[in-house]
Structure formats: structure tokens, C-alpha cells
ZAZATOR-251907 format. One record per residue (C-alpha): x, y, z; residue number from 1. Coordinates in pm, whole numbers, plus 50000, padded with zeros to 5 digits. Layout:
BEGIN
+-------+-------+-------+-----+
|    xx |    yy |    zz |   k |
+-------+-------+-------+-----+
|     X |     Y |     Z | NUM |
...
+-------+-------+-------+-----+
END
This chain:
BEGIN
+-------+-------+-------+-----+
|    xx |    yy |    zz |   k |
+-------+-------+-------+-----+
| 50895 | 51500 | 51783 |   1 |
| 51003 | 51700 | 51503 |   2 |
| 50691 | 51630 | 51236 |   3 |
| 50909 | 51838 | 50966 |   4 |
| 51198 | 51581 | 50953 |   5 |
| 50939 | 51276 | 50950 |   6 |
| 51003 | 51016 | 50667 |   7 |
| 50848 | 50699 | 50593 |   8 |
| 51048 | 50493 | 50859 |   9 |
| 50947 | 50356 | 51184 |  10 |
| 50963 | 50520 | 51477 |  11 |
| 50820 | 50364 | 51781 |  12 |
| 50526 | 50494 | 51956 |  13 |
| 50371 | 50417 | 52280 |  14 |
| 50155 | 50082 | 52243 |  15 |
| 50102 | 49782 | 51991 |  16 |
| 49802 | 49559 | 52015 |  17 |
| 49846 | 49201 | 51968 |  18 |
| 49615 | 48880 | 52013 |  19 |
| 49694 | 48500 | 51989 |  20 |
| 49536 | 48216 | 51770 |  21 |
| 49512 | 47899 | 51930 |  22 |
| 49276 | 47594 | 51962 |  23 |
| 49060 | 47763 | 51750 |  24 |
| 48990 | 48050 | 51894 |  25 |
| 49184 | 48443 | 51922 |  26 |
| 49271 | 48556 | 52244 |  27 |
| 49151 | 48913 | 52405 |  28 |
| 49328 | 49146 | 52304 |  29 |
| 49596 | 49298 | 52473 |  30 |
| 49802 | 49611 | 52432 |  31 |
| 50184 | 49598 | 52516 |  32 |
| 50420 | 49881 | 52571 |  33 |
| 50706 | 49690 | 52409 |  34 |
| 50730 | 49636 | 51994 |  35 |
| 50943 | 49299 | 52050 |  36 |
| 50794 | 48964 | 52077 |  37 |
| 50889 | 48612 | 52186 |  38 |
| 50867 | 48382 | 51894 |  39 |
| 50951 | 48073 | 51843 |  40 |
| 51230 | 48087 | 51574 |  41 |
| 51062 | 47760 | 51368 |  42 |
| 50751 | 47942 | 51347 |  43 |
| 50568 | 47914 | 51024 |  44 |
| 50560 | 48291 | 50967 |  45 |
| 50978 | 48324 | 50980 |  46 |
| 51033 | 47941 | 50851 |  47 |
| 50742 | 47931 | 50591 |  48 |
| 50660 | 48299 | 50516 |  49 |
| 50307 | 48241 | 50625 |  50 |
| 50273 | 48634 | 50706 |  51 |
| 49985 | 48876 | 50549 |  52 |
| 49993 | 49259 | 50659 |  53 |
| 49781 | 49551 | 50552 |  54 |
| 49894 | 49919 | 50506 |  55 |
| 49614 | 50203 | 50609 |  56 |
| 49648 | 50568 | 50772 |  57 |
| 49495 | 50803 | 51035 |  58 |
| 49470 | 51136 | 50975 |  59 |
| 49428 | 51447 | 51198 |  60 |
| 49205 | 51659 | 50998 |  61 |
| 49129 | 52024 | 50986 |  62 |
| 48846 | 52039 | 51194 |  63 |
| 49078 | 51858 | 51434 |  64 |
| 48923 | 51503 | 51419 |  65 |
| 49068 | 51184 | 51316 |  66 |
| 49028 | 50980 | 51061 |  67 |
| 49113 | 50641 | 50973 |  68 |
| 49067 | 50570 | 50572 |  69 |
| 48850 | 50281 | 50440 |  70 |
| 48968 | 50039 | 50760 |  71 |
| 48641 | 49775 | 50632 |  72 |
| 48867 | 49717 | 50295 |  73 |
| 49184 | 49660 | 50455 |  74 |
| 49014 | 49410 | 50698 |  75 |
| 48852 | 49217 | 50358 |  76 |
| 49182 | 49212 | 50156 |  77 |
| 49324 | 49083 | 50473 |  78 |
| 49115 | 48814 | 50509 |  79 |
| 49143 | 48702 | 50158 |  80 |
| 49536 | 48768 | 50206 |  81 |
| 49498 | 48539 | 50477 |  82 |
| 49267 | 48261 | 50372 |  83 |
| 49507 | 48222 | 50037 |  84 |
| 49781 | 48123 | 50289 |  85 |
| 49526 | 47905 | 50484 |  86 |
| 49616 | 48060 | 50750 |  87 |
| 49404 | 48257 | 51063 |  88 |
| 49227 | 48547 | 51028 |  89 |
| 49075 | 48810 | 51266 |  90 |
| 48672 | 48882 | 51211 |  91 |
| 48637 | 49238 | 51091 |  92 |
| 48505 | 49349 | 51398 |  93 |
| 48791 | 49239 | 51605 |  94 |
| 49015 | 49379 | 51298 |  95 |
| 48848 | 49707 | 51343 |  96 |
| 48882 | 49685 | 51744 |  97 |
| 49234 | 49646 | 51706 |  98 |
| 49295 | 49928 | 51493 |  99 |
| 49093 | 50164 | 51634 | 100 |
| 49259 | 50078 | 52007 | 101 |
| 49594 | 50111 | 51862 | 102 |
| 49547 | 50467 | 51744 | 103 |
| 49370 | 50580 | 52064 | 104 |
| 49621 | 50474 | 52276 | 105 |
| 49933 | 50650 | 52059 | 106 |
| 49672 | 50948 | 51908 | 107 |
| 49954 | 51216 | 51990 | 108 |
| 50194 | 51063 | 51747 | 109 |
| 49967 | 51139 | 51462 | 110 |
| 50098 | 51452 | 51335 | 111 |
| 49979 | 51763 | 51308 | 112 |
| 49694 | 51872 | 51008 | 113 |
| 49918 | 52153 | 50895 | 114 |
| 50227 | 51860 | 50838 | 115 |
| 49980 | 51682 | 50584 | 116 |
| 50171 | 51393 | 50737 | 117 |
| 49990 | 51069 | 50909 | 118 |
| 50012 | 50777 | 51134 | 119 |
| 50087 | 50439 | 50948 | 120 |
| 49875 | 50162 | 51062 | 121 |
| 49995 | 49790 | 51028 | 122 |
| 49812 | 49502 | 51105 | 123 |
| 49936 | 49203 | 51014 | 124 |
| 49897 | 48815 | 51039 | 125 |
| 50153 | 48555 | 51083 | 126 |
| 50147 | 48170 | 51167 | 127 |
| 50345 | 48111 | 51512 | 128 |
| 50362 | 47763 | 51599 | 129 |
| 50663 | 47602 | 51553 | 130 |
| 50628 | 47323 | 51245 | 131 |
| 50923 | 47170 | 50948 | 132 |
| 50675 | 47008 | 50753 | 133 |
| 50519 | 47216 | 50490 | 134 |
| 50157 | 47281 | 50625 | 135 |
| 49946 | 47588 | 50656 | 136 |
| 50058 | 47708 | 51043 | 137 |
| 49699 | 47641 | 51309 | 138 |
| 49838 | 47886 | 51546 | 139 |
| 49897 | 48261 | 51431 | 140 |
| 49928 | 48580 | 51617 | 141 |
| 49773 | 48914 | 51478 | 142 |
| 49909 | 49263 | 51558 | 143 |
| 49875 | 49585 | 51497 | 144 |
| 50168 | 49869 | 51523 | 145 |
| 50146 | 50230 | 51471 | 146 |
| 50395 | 50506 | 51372 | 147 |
| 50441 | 50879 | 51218 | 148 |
| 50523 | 50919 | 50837 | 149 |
| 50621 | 51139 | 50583 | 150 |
| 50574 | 51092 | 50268 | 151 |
| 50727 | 50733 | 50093 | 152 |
| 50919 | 50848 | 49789 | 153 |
| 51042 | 51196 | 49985 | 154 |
| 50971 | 51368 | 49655 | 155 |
| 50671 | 51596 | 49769 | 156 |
| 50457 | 51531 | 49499 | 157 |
| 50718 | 51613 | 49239 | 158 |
| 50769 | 51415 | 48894 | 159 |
| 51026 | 51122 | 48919 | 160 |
| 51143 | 50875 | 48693 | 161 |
| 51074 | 50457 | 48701 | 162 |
| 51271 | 50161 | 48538 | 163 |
| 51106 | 49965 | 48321 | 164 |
| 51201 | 49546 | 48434 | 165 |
| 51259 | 49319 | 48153 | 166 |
| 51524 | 49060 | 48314 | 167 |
| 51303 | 48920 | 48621 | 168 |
| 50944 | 48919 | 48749 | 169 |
| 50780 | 49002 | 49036 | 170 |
| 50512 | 48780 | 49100 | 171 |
| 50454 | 48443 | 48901 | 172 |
| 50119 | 48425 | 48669 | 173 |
| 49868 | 48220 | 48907 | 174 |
| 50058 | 48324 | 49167 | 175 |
| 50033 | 48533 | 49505 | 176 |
| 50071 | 48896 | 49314 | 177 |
| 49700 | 48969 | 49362 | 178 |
| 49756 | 48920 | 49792 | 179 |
| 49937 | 49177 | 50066 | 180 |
| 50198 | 48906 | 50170 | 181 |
| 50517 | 48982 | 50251 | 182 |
| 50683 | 48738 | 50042 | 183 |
| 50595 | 48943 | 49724 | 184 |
| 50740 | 49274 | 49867 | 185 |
| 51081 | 49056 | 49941 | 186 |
| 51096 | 48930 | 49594 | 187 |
| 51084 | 49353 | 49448 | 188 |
| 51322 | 49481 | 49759 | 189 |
| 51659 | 49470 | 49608 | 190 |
| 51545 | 49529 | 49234 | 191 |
| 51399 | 49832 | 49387 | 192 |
| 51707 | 49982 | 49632 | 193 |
| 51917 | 49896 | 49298 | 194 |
| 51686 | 50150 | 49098 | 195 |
| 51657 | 50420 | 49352 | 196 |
| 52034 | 50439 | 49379 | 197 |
| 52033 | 50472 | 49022 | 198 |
| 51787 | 50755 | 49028 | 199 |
| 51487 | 50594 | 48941 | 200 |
| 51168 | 50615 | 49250 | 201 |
| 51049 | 50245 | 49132 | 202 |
| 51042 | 49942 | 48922 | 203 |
| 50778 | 49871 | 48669 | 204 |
| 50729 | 49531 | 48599 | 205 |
| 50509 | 49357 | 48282 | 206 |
| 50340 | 49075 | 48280 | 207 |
| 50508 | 48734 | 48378 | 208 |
| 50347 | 48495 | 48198 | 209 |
| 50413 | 48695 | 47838 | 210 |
| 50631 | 49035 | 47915 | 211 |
| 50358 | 49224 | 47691 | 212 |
| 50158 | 49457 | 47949 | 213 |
| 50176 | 49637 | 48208 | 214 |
| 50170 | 49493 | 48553 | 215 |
| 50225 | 49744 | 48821 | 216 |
| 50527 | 49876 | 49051 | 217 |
| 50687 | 49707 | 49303 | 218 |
| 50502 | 49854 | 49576 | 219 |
| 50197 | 50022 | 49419 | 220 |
| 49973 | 50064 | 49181 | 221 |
| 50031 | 50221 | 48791 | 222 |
| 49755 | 50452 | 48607 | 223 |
| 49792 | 50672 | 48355 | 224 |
| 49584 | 50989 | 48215 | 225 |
| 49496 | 51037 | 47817 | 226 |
| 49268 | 51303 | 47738 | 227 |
| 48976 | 51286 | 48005 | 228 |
| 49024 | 50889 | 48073 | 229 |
| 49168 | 50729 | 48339 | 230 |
| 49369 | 50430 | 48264 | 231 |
| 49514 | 50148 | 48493 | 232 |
| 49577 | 49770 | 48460 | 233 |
| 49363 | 49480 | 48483 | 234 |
| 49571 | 49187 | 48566 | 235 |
| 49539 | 48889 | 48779 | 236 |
| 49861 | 48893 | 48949 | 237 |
| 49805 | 49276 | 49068 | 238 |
| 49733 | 49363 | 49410 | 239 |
| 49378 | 49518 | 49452 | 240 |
| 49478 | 49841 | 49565 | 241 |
| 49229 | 50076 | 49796 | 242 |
| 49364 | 50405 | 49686 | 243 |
| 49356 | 50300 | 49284 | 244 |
| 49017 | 50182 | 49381 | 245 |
| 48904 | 50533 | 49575 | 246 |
| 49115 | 50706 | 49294 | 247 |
| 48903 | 50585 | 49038 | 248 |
| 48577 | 50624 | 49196 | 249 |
| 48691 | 50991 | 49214 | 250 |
| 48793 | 51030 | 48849 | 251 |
| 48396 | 50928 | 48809 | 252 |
| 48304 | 51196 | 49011 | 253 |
| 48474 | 51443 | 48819 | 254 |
| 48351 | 51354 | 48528 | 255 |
| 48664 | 51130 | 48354 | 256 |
| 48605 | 50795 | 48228 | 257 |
| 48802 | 50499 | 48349 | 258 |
| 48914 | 50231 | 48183 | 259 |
| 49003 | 49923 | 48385 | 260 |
| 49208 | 49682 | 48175 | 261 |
| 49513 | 49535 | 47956 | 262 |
| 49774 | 49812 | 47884 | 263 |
| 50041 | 49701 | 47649 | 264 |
| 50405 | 49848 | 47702 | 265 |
| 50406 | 49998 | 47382 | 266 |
| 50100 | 50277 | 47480 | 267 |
| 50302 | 50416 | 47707 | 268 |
| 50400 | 50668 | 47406 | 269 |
| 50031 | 50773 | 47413 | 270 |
| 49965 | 50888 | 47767 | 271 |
| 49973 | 51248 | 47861 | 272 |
| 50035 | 51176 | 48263 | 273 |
| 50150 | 50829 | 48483 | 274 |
| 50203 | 50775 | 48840 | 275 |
| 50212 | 50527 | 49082 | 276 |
| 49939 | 50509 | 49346 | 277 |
| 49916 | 50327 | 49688 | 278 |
| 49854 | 50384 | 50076 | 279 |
| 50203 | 50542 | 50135 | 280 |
| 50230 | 50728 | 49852 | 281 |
| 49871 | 50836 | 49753 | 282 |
| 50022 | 50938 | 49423 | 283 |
| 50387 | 50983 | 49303 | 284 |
| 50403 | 51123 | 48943 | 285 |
| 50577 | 50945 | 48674 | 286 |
| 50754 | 51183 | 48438 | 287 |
| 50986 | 50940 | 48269 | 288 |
| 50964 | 50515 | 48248 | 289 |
| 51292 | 50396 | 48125 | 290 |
| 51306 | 50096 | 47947 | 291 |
| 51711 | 49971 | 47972 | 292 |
| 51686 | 49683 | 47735 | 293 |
| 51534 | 49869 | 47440 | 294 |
| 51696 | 50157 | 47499 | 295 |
| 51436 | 50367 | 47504 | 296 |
| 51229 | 50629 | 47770 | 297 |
| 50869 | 50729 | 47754 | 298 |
| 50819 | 51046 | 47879 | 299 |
| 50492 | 51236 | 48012 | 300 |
| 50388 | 51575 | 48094 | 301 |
| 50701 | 51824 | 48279 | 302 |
| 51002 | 51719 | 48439 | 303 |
| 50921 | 51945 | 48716 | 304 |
| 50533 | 51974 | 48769 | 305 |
| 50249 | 51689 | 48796 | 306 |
| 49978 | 51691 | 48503 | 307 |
| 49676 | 51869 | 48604 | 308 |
| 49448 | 51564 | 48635 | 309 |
| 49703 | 51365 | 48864 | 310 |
| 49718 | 51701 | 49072 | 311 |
| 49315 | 51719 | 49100 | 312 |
| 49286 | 51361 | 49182 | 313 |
| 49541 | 51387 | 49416 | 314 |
| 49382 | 51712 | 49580 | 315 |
| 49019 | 51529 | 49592 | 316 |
| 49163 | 51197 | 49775 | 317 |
| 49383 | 51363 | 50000 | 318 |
| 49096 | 51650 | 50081 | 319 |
| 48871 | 51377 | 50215 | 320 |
| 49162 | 51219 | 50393 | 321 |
| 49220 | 51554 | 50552 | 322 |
| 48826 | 51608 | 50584 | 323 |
| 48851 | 51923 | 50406 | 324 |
| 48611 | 51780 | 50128 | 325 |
| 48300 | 51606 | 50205 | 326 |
| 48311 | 51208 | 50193 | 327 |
| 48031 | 51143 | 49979 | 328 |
| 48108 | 50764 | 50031 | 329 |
| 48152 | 50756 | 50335 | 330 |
| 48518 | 50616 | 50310 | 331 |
| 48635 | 50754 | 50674 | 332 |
| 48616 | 50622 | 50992 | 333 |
| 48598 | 50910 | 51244 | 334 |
| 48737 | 50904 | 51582 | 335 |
+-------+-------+-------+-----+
END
């Protein structure tokens, strides 16, 4: 494999691990050499959308060990992913098992330290009996598939620019914005393959119920730097993201404050650096949000180089990712 042309699309690797839900009760699991699956096509999960999945990566680390990054989290948002849909859920334990068998078995496609690249891990939950009438599915199937990455926005870290939504939503207030199902992503795909063909890395979206604050991207998390502070949205329709979460426990560390709450559009002027954070992107720098309706762009920091704060926060995360920086919080699981 050539890790230097690796982008974030699937390639297959040797194994996925799968188990069954039925009666009550998960099967063993079982590892297959094949990524295709007999299902029954009026399954709840292709009928019904009752599907949850999780995002996480391994990483091969300087001192040659691997690491898998906060797994426990993944396995609670999954559950409450999950249990939201009413449908099945692994235990954590057998979550863990699953993941931690599925990189074993394919542990020379994660790529080389050197790369900085990793192996995407996604488990994911969806009902699999077959059903019309509108029900929460009582069998699912859980499985977990594995595959090199690059980096999500191709960008390498460098500034990019985001569109500012005004004419639709992407999750409904009271809704399912706050849980990892795949529904919400579907709802943001086109708005966002519309933007990047414009030029734009992502979609911003506000607030549904009054189009006043700041929500988040269509795929990840938003923050912002001012000063020392670190600034991201508190919102009920936002989905509780591990690396905004491990991001801000790390602007603690070093000393920043962090402020956890309502941002209104209009103190967007104010900020000095924005980004976008998630699992397959860590961080993406914002250097320009463009707001089509109003006519009117908020810009932050240089076209051509990430703040300084973004760039340390980045560093820190991605050094304990890498193992190059102690894990004072014990975040990694290491192989």
C-alpha cells in the first residue's frame, strides 16, 4: 500500500467482525473475510434508518505501539445513540472486544508513525429484521470494519474557508442532532458536496429552532479562540463530540479557559482563530465563514497559516495520539 496517497476513503482490509441480535441475546462474535452481508432488504436499518455508528482511530505510535483513542466513550455515546432509537446495543465489554479483535487481525494496515496517518475504526448498529410497521427493530446486527486514512478535508492542517447555512437545517430542535445516527449525516451530505465544489471545506449551520447561534458543522464540531479562552457551543441538538471534549480538557491543561456555551452568529467578528474539530479531522482551521445571505465573511487569523493556539492544541492531542506526549488521562488504549 502506498500510505502517501492515502485519503479518507475506504479501502478494504483483511477482516470485519460482526455479531447478531436475536431472542434477546448477541451472538459470539465472529470475524469474516468478506465486507458484504446478506440482509434482508425490509430490514429496519435500510427501511427505517434504525442505524447508529461510531467513528474512533488506532494509531501506530513512535515507540512502535498501538493505540486506540478513548474506545470507553465511543462505546457510551453508542449506547445512548442506540437506546434513543430503541434499538440493541452491545455491552461495553463486548464493544471493546470487537474493536480491539478487528484491529489485531488487520494491524498491518495501520500505517506507518512517520505517515501521521491511522486506521479508521467503525462500529456500528443497525436493526435487521425485516418489519413495515413503524416499530423500533428487536433484531439488530453490530459490526465493526477497519481501514487506512489520510486526513478528511486533504488540506494538511492548512486554513480553509466554511459556508455559513441560512436556507435549511440540519437537525430539528428536540431532535436526533445530539446522537451518531446516520440519518443526520444524510440530511448535511449534499449541502456539504454543494459547498466543497464551491470551495468551501464545510457547512456551518445555526440553530433550528431560532437561526441565532451557532450550532456546529455538518460533520464536526465548531470552537473558536479569543485571547486565552477557548470557545465552543452549548446546544442541545449538537453531537457530543470526543475530540472537542479531549480538546478542551487540553486547553485546561495549558492554562486557557473554556467557555462551554451559546455563541451568537454575530461574535464571529470577535474571534482571533475557528476550526472545526472531530475524529477524522482532529482539527481543520477556519480562516474564513461566509455568510451568502448577508453578504458578508468573517475572517480569522492568516489565509495561509493556523493561529498559534489551534496549532498547540492540535500538537498536544495529536502527540498523545501518537504517544509522543504522556497521557496524563489515560485516554489510550494500548495494544
Amino acid at each position: 500500500m502506498d500510505w502517501k496517497k492515502l485519503t479518507f476513503d475506504y479501502s478494504k482490509a483483511n477482516t470485519m467482525v460482526y455479531s447478531h441480535y436475536k431472542n434477546g441475546k448477541w451472538s459470539p462474535l465472529e470475524s469474516s473475510n468478506s465486507d458484504s452481508m446478506n440482509i434482508n432488504v425490509m430490514s429496519g436499518g435500510l427501511q427505517y434508518a434504525n442505524e447508529a455508528f461510531e467513528g474512533m482511530k488506532a494509531y501506530r505510535g513512535v515507540d512502535g505501539k498501538i493505540r486506540i483513542f478513548r474506545p470507553d466513550e465511543n462505546a457510551s455515546r453508542l449506547k445512548s445513540s442506540t437506546d434513543f432509537l430503541g434499538i440493541a446495543c452491545p455491552s461495553e465489554e463486548m464493544f471493546m472486544e470487537a474493536c480491539l479483535r478487528a484491529v489485531k487481525e488487520n494491524i498491518e494496515f495501520i500505517p506507518p508513525y512517520k505517515t501521521r496517518a491511522s486506521m479508521y475504526i467503525r462500529p456500528f448498529v443497525f436493526g435487521s429484521n425485516p418489519q413495515i410497521n413503524l416499530v423500533c427493530s428487536d433484531e439488530a446486527t453490530f459490526i465493526v470494519v477497519v481501514t487506512p486514512i489520510g486526513n478528511f478535508t486533504g488540506t494538511n492542517f492548512n486554513p480553509t474557508r466554511a459556508l455559513l447555512a441560512r436556507d435549511h437545517d440540519r437537525a430539528a430542535p428536540l431532535g436526533t442532532g445530539s446522537y451518531k445516527i446516520g440519518a443526520n449525516y444524510a440530511a448535511a451530505m449534499l449541502a456539504g458536496v454543494k459547498a466543497k465544489n464551491e470551495g468551501y471545506s464545510a457547512v456551518l449551520y445555526l440553530d433550528s429552532k431560532e437561526h441565532k447561534y451557532i450550532d456546529e458543522f455538518g460533520s464536526s464540531n465548531f470552537f473558536a479562540i479569543r485571547g486565552n479562552a477557548y470557545i465552543t457551543p452549548d446546544s442541545p441538538s449538537i453531537l457530543p463530540s470526543i475530540t472537542n471534549k479531549s480538546l478542551r480538557q487540553i486547553a485546561k491543561d495549558l492554562g486557557m479557559s473554556v467557555e462551554n456555551r451559546k455563541i451568537p452568529v454575530e461574535e464571529l467578528r470577535t474571534f482571533d482563530e475557528a476550526g472545526a474539530c472531530g475524529t477524522a479531522l482532529v482539527i481543520t482551521p477556519i480562516h474564513e465563514i461566509h455568510d451568502r445571505d448577508l453578504n458578508i465573511s468573517y475572517k480569522f487569523g492568516s489565509p495561509t497559516e493556523a493561529g498559534k493556539n489551534s496549532i498547540k492544541l492540535f500538537k498536544q492531542l495529536t502527540g498523545i495520539h501518537f504517544g509522543e506526549i504522556p497521557d496524563q488521562h489515560n485516554w489510550n488504549l494500548v495494544i
